[in-house]
C-alpha positions as CSV (number, residue, x, y, z in Angstrom):
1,X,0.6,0.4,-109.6
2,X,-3.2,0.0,-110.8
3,X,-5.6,2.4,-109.3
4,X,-8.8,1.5,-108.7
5,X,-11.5,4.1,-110.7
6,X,-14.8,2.3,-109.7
7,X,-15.2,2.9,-106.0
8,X,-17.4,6.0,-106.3
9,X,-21.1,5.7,-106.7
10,X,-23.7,7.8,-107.6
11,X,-27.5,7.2,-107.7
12,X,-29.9,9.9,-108.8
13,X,-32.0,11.0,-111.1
14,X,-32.8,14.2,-113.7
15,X,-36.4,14.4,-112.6
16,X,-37.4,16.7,-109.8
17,X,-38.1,14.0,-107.7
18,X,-35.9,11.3,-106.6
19,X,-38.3,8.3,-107.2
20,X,-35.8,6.8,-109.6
21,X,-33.3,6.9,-107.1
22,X,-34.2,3.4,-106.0
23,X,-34.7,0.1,-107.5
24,X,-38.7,-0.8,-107.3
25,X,-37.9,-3.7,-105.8
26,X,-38.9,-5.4,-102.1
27,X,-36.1,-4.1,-100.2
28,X,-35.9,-0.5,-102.3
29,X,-32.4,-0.2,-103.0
30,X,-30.1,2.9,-104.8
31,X,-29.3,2.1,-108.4
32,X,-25.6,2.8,-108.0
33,X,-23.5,3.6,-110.5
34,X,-20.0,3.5,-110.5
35,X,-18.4,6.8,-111.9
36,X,-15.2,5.5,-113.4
37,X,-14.6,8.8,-114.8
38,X,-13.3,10.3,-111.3
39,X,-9.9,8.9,-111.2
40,X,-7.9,7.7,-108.4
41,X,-10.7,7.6,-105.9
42,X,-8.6,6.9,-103.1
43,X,-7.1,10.3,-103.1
44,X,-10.8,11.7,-102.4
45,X,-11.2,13.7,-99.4
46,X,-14.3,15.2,-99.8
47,X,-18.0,15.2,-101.8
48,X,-20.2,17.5,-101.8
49,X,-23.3,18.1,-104.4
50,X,-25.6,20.7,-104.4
51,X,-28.7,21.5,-107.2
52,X,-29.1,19.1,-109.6
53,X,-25.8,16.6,-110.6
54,X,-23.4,19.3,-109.3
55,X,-20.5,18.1,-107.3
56,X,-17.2,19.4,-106.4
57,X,-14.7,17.1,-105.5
58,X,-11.5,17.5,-103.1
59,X,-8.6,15.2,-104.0
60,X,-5.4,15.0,-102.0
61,X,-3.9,18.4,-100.3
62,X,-5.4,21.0,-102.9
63,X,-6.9,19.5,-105.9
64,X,-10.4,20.4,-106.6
65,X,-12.6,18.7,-109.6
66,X,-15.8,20.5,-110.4
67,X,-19.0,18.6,-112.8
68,X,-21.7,20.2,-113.9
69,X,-24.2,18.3,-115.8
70,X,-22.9,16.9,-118.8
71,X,-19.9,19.5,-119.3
72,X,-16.5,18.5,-118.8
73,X,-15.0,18.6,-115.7
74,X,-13.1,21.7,-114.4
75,X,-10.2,21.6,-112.3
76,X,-8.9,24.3,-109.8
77,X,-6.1,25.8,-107.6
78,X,-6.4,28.0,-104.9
79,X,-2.5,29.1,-105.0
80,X,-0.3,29.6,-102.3
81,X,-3.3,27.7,-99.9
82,X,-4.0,24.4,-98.3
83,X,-7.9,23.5,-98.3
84,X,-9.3,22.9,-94.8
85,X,-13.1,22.0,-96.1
86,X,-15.2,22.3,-98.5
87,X,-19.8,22.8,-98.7
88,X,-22.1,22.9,-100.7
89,X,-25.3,25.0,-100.5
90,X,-28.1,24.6,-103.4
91,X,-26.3,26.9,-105.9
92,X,-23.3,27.9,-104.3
93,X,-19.8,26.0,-103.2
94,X,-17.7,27.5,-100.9
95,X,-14.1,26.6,-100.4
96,X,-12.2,27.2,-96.6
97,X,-8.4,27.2,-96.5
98,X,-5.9,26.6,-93.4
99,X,-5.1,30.2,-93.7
100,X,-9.0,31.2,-92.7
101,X,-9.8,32.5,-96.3
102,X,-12.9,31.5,-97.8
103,X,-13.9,31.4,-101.2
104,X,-16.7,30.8,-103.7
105,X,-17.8,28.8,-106.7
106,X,-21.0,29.6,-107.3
107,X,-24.3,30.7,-109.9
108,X,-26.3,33.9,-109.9
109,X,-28.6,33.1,-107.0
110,X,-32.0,35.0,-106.5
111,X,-31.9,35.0,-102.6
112,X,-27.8,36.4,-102.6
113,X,-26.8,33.0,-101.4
114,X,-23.4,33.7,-102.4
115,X,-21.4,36.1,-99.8
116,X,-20.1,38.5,-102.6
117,X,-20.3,42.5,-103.1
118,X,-21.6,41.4,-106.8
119,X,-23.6,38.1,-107.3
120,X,-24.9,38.6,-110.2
121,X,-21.2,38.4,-112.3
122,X,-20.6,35.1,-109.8
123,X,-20.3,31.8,-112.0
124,X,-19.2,28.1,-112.5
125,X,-16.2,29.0,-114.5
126,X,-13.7,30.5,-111.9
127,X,-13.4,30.3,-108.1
128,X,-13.4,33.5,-106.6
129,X,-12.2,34.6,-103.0
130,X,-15.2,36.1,-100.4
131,X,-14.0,39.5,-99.7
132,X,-16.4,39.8,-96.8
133,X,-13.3,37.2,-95.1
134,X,-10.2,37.3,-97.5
135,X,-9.2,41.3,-96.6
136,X,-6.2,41.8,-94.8
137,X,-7.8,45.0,-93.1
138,X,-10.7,43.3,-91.6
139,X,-8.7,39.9,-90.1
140,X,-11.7,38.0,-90.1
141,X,-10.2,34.4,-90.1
142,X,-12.9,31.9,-90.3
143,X,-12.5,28.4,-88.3
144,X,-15.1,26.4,-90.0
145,X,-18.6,27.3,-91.5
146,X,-21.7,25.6,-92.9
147,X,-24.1,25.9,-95.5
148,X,-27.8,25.7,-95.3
149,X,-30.0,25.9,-98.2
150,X,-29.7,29.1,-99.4
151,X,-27.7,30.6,-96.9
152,X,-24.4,30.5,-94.9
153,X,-22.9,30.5,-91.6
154,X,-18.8,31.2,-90.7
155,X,-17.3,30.6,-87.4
156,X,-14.2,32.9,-87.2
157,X,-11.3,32.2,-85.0
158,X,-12.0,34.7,-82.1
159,X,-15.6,32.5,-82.0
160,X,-18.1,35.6,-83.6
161,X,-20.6,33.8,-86.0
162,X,-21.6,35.5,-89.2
163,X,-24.6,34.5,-91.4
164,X,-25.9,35.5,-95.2
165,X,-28.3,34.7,-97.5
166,X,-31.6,33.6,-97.3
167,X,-33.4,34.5,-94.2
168,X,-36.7,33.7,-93.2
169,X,-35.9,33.5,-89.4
170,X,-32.6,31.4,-89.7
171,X,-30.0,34.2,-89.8
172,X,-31.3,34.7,-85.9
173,X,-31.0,38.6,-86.4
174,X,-34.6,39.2,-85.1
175,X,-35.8,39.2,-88.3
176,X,-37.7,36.8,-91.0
177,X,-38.0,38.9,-94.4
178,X,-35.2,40.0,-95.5
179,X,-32.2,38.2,-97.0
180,X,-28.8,39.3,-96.6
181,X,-25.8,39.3,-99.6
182,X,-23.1,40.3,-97.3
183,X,-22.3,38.6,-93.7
184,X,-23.7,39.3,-90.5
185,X,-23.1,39.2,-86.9
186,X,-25.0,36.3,-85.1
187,X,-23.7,35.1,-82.4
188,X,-20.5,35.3,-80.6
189,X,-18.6,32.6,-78.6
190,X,-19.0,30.3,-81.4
191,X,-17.4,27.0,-81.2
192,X,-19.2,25.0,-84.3
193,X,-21.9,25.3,-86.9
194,X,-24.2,22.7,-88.7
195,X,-25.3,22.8,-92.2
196,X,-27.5,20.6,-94.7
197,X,-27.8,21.2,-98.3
198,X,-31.4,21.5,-98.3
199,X,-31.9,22.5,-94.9
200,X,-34.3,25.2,-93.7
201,X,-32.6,25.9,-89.7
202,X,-29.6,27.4,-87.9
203,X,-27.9,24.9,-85.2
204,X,-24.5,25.9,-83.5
205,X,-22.5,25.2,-80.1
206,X,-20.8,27.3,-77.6
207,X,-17.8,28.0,-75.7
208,X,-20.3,26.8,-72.6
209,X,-20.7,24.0,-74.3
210,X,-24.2,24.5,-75.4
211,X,-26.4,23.7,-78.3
212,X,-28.4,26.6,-80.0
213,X,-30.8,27.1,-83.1
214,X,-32.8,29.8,-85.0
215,X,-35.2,29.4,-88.1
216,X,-38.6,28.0,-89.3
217,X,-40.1,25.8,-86.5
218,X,-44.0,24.5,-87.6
219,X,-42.9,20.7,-88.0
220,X,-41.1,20.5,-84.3
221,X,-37.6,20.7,-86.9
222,X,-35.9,22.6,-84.0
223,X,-36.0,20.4,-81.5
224,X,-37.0,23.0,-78.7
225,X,-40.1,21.4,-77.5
226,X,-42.2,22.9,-79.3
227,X,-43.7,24.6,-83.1
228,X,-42.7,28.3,-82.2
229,X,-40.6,29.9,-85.0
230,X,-37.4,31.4,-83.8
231,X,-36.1,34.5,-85.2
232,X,-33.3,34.6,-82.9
233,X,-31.3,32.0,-81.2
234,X,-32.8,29.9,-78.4
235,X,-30.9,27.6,-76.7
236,X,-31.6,23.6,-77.4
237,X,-32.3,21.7,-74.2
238,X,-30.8,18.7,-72.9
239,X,-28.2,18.7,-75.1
240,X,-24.0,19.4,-74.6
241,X,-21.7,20.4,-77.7
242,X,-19.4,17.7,-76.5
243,X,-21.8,14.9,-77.1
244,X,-22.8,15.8,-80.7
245,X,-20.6,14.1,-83.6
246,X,-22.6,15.6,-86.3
247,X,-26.1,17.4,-86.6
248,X,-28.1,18.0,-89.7
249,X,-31.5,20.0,-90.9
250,X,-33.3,18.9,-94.0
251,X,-36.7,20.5,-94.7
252,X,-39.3,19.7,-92.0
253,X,-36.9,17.4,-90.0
254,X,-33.2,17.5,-87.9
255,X,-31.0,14.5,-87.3
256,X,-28.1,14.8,-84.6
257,X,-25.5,11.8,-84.3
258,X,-23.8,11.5,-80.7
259,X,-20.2,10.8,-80.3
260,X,-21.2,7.1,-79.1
261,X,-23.0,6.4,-83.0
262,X,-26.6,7.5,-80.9
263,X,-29.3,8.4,-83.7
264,X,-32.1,11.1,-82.7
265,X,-34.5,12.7,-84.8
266,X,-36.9,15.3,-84.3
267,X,-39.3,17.0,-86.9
268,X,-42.1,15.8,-89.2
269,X,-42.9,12.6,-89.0
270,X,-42.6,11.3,-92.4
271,X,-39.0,11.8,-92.2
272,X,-37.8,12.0,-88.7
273,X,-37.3,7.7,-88.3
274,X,-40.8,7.8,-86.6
275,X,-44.3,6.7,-86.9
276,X,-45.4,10.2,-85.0
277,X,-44.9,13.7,-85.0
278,X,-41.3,14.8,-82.8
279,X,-40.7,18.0,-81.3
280,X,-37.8,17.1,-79.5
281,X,-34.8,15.4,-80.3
282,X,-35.7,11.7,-79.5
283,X,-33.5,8.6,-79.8
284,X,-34.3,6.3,-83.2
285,X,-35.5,2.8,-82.3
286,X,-34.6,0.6,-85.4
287,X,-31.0,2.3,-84.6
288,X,-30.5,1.7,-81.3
289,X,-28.0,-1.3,-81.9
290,X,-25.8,0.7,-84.3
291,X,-23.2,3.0,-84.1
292,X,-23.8,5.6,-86.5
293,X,-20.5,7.2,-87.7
294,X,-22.1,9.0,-91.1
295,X,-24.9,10.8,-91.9
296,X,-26.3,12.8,-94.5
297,X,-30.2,13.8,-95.9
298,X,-31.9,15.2,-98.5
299,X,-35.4,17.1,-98.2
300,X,-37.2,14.0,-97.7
301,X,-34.7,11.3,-96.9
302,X,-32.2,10.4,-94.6
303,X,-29.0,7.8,-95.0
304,X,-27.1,6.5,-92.1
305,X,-23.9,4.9,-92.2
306,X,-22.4,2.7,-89.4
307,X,-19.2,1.6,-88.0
308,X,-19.7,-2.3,-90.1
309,X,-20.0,-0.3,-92.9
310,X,-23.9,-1.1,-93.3
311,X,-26.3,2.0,-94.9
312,X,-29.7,2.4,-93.4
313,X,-32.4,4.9,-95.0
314,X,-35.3,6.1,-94.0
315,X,-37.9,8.7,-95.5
316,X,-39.9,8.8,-98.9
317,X,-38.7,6.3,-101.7
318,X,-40.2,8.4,-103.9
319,X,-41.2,11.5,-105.2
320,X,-44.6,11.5,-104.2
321,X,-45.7,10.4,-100.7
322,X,-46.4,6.8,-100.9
323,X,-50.1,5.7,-99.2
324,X,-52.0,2.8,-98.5
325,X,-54.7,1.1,-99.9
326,X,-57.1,3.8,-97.9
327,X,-55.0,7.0,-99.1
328,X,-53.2,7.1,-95.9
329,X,-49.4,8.3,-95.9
330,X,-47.0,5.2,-95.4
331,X,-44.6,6.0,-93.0
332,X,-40.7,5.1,-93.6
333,X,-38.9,3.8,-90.7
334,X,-34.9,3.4,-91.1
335,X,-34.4,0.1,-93.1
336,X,-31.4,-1.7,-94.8
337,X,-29.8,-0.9,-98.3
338,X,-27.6,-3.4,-100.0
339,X,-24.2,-1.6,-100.7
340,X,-22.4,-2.1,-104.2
341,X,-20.7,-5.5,-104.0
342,X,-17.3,-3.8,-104.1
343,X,-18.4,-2.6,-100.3
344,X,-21.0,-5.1,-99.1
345,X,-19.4,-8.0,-96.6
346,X,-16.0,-5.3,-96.7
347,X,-14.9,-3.5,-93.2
348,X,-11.8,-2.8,-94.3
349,X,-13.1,0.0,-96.8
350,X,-14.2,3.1,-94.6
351,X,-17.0,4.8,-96.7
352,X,-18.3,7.9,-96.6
353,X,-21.8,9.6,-98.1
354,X,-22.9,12.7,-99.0
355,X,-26.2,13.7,-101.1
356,X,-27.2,16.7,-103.3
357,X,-30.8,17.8,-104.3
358,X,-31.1,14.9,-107.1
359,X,-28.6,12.9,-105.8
360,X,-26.2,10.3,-104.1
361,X,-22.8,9.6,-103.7
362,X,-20.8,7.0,-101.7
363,X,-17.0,7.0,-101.5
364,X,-14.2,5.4,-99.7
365,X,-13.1,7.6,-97.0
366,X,-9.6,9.4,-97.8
367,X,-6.9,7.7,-96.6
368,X,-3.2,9.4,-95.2
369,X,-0.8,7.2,-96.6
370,X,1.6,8.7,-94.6
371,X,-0.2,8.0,-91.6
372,X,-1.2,4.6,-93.0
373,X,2.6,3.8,-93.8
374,X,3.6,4.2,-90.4
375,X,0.2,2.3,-89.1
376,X,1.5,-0.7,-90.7
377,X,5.2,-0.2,-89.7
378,X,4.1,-0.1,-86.1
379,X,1.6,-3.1,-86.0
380,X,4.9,-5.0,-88.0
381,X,7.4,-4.1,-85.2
382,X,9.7,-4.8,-88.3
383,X,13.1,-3.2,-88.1
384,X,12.7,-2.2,-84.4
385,X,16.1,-0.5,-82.8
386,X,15.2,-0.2,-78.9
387,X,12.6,-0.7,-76.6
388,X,10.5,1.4,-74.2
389,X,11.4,-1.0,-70.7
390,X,8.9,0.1,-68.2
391,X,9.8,-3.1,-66.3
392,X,10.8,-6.8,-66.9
393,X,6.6,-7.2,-68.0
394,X,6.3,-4.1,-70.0
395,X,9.1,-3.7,-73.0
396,X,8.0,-2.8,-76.4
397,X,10.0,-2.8,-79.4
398,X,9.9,0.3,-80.9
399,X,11.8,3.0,-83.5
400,X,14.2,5.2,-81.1
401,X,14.0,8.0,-84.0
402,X,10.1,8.3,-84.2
403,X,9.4,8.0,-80.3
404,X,11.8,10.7,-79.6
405,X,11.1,12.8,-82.5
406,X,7.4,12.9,-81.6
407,X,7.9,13.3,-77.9
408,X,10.9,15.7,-77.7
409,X,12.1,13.5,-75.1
410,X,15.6,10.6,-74.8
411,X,13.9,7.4,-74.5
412,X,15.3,7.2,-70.6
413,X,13.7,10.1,-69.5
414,X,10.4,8.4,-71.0
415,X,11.4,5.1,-69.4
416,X,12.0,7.3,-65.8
417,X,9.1,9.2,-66.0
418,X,6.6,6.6,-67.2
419,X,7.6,4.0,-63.9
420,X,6.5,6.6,-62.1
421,X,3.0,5.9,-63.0
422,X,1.0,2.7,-63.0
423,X,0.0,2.6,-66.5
424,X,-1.0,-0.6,-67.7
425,X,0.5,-2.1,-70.7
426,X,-3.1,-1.3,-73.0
427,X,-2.8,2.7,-71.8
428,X,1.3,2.8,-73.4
429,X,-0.1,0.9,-77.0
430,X,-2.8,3.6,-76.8
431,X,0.3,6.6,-76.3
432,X,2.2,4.3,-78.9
433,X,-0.4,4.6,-81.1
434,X,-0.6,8.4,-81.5
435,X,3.1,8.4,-81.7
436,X,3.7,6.4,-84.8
437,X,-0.3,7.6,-86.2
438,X,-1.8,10.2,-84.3
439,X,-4.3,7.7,-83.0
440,X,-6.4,9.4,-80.2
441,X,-9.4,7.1,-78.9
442,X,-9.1,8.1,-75.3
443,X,-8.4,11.7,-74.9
444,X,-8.3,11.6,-71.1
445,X,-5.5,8.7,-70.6
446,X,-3.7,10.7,-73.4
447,X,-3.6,13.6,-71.3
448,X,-2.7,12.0,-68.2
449,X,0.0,10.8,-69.8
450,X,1.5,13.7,-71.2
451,X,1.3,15.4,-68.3
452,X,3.2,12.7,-66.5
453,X,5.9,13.2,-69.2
454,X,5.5,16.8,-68.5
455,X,4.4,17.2,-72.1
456,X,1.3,19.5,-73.1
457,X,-1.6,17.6,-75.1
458,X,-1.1,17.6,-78.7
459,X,-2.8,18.9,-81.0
460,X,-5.0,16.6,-83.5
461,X,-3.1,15.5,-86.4
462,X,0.3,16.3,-85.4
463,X,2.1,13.9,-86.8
464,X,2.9,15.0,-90.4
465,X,3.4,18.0,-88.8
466,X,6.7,16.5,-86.3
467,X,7.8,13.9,-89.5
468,X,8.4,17.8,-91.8
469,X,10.3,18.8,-88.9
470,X,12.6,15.7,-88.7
471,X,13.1,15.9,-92.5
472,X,14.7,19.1,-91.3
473,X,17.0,17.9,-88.7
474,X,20.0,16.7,-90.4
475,X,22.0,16.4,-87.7
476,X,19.5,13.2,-86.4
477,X,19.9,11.5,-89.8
478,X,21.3,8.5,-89.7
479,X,21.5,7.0,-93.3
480,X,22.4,8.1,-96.5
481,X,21.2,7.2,-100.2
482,X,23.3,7.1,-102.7
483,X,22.9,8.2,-106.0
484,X,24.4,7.1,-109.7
485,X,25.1,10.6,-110.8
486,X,25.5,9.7,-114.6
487,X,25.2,7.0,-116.9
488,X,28.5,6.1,-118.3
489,X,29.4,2.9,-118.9
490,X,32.2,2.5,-115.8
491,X,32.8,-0.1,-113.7
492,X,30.0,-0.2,-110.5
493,X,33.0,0.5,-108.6
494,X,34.7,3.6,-110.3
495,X,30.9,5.2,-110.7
496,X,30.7,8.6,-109.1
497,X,27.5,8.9,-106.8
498,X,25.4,11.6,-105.5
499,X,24.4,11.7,-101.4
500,X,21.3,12.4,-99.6
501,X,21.3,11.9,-95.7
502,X,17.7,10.4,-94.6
503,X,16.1,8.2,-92.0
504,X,16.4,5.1,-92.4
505,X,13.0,4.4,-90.7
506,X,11.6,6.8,-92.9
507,X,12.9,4.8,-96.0
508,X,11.4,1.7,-94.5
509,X,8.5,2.7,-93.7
510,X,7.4,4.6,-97.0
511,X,9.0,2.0,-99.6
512,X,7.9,-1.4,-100.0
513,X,11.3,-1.7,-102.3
514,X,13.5,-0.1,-99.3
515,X,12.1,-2.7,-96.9
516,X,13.4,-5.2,-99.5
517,X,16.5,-4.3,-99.3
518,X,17.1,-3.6,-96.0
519,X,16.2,-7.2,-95.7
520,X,19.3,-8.0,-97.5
521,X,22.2,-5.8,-95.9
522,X,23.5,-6.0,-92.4
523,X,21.8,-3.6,-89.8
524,X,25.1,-1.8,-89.3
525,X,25.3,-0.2,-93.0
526,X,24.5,3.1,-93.2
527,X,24.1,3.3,-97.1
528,X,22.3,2.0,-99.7
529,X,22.9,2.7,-103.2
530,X,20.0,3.5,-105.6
531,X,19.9,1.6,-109.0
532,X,15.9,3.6,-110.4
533,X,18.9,5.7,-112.7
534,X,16.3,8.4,-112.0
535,X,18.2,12.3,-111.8
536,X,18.5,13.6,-108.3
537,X,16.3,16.0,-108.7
538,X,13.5,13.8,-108.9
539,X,15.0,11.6,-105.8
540,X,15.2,14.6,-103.8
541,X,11.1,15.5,-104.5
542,X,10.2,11.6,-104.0
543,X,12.2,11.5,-100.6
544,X,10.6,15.2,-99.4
545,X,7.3,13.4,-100.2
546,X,8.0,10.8,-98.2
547,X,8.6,13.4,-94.7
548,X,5.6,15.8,-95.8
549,X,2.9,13.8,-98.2
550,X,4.1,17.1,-100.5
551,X,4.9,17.2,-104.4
552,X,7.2,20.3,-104.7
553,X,8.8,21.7,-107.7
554,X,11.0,24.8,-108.1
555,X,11.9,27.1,-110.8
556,X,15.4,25.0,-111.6
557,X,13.4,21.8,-112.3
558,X,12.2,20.3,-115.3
559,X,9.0,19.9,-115.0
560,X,8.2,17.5,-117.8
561,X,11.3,14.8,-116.6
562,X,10.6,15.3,-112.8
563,X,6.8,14.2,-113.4
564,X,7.4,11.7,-116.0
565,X,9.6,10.5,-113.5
566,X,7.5,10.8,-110.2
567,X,5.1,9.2,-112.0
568,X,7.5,6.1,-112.8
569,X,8.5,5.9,-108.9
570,X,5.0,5.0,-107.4
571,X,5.5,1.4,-109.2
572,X,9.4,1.3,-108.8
573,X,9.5,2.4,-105.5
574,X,6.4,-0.2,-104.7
575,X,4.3,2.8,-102.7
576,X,1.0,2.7,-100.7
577,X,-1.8,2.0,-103.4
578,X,-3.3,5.6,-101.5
579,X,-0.7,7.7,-102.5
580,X,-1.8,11.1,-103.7
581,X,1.3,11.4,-106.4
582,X,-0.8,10.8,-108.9
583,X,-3.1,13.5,-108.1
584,X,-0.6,16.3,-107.0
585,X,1.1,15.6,-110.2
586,X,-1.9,16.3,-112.6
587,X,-2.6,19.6,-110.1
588,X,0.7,20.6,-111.7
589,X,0.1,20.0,-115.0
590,X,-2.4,22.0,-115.0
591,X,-0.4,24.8,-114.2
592,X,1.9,24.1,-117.2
């Protein structure tokens, strides 16, 4: 299988400005670059870049890649975790796992950006967990946190936030002069924070769904209505924590994206998407046709991302503030860029963006091929077993195993309870949707739906979650693959194989070579017999994989045959062209 190394970009520059960010050309575009060096791009979750051409890159589960300048690149494991997120402040990256521990990769920093007892030994050469957050004795688990320029901000999971670094007003302590190494209390009832790499403000929301914000206010950046500083938090009027999708301060100006793809802007007016001064957070005309579904900014310039995949920019071009002919200040409004031609005219590439202090990087969004697998085996309706029969005008074909599985429930007490309702036939695709991918696009006809199946709403992404669950269930397994145990020279019919009970569905929908044969045997068999001449260890991992998304390896493996081998099966076995393999499998080389 060929993997595609040239769908990440980077524009920047070494200078301190960014003016040769862009092409000087009419319509100003990024000189991208394409970094072939970062392999198998499709596996990339997450980029974030702070001082410089820093960047720390997230690859599958738990993979992390850090560049620095010209050195070569590091890799890193946090062991015995599962990354949840990762940010980047201007010297400092911090790492969050599922567990709630949080650690840091990170400089010396002058204003005790990093949230360590002892800064000054901190470096680029080894991740290191935040004590403040990883002690047992403390259980301070954090939910999600952001970084701000120089300084931090941790939601925990009983809602408290905490805040260190650099203060100036923005830790919202009552104070404005004095930084803070370790972590303080800010806030409590805490349901989100928002960062931005070179951001000067605090923003958060609340369990009553409010929006909050602290820090340096003289440019309007706060939103408030006015250019009062705020050394504590105020609240942000006119604005719910339900409607925000994402919300970001850079320098004198704060952009905040609505769920619907709204744009607002507030702050000084060279970079706020106006021709004026804002002090409140007003809607962006050249954007009010778009939906906005990415955002990110730098100290002077802003990059928008929409649903058709089109980047807008607004801001300086350059390092210096660009005038007119009578040394007035040209004013930016948002304005096309021209993406790289892998992208441009291409909606079926999701992208995302993300920029640094001196920099620029576009991706293509990461991609579950496990939820992507069974995407495509839905909108198919290959291989369908049963039907959901609502009535003689509502029947659709689906996978008994997967319904049930992911619903709890026999596919006649789904059938009884559902003709109790008057659903129409679009609201069951929508429930069929998050059963065979955890698709949720209307959260309150999902919910009337459970609760007419007397279900409780599920949580997002639970789908990986159920498929590990049925890879346990062995009594529900209704195939078996059979393995060539050695490689003597007997007759086909006096070899000696090797079982492993799976779902069939499972089989079909992970393997393009499965769904090949199962073309070519009767529905009733119940066994297929595997000619790879792989050992059944390496079977065993690949067919784990397919239930979890999960390379695992024991102490009784090989290493070196199992990878050579999984390595061998993403071709053989004709896999999703996303699949992480590749990338789990270096993470344990590395080990080695």
């Amino acid at each position: 299988m060929t993997q595609t190394n040239t769908q990440i970009f980077y524009s920047g520059t070494r200078n301190m400005s960014i003016k040769n960010l862009f092409n000087q050309n009419e319509n100003k575009c990024p000189r991208w670059t394409p970094l072939s060096k970062i392999k198998n791009a499709n596996t990339v979750r997450k980029i974030v870049s702070g001082n410089r051409h820093n960047c720390l890159i997230w690859k599958g589960i738990n993979n992390l890649e850090f560049y620095h300048k010209n050195n070569k690149p590091k890799s890193f494991t946090i062991e015995n975790e599962e990354i949840k997120d990762i940010q980047s402040g201007y010297q400092t990256y911090l790492i969050l796992t599922k567990s709630g521990n949080v650690f840091s990769l990170a400089e010396d920093c002058l204003y005790c950006e990093i949230p360590l007892s002892d800064p000054q030994n901190s470096n680029y050469e080894i991740i290191r967990p935040v004590p403040f957050f990883n002690k047992k004795e403390n259980n301070r688990k954090v939910e999600t946190f952001a970084m701000v320029g120089w300084s931090n901000y941790f939601v925990c999971k009983d809602g408290k936030l905490y805040g260190n670094g650099y203060n100036d007003g923005r830790l919202g302590d009552g104070t404005s002069n004095k930084s803070k190494n370790l972590p303080i209390l800010i806030f409590e009832n805490v349901t989100r924070v928002f960062g931005g790499v070179q951001g000067y403000c605090l923003f958060f929301t609340t369990t009553s769904n409010e929006l909050y914000t602290a820090g340096p206010n003289s440019a309007g950046t706060l939103g408030i209505g006015n250019s009062s500083n705020q050394r504590s938090p105020v609240k942000v009027p006119n604005w719910k924590a339900d409607d925000i999708l994402d919300l970001q301060t850079n320098g004198e100006f704060s952009i905040l994206i609505t769920k619907e793809g709204k744009t607002y802007g507030t702050g000084r007016a060279y970079y706020n998407g106006f021709a004026q001064h804002k002090k409140t957070f007003t809607e962006i005309e050249e954007l009010k046709n778009k939906k906005v579904v990415e955002y990110f900014g730098g100290t002077s310039i802003s990059l928008a991302l929409t649903n058709e995949n089109e980047l807008f920019g607004w801001g300086f071009d350059s390092g210096n503030h660009p005038t007119d002919q009578y040394g007035n200040i040209k004013i930016q409004k948002p304005h096309k860029y021209n993406l790289p031609d892998i992208f441009q005219n291409n909606r079926s590439i999701k992208l995302k963006i993300t920029c640094g202090t001196h920099c620029i990087y576009l991706y293509p969004s990461y991609s579950n091929c496990l939820i992507q697998d069974f995407q495509k085996l839905f909108e198919s309706k290959i291989f369908c077993d049963s039907k959901l029969s609502l009535d003689e005008n509502m029947q659709f074909p689906i996978h008994k195993i997967i319904v049930e599985a992911r619903t709890n429930l026999q596919i006649s007490t789904i059938e009884d309870l559902l003709k109790n309702e008057l659903f129409s036939k679009e609201e069951i695709l929508l429930f069929l949707k998050w059963v065979y991918f955890d698709e949720i696009t209307n959260v309150d006809l999902l919910k009337q739906i459970f609760y007419s199946l007397n279900l409780s709403f599920p949580p997002k992404n639970s789908f990986q979650k159920d498929l590990s669950h049925l890879f346990n269930d062995e009594d529900s397994k209704d195939f078996t693959l059979l393995i060539k145990n050695h490689d003597g020279d007997e007759d086909e019919d006096e070899e000696e194989y090797e079982e492993i009970p799976v779902h069939k569905i499972v089989l079909l929908a992970r393997s393009g070579l499965f769904r090949e044969m199962f073309q070519n045997i009767t529905q009733e068999s119940n066994s297929v017999k595997d000619y790879s001449r792989k050992s059944i260890e390496s079977i065993e991992i690949l067919i784990k994989y397919f239930y979890t998304g999960k390379i695992e390896l024991t102490a009784d493996h090989d290493p070196q045959l199992v990878i050579e081998e999984l390595e061998d099966s993403i071709e053989y076995y004709q896999l999703n062209e996303n699949s992480n393999i590749l990338s789990q499998l270096n993470q344990i080389k590395n080990k080695l």
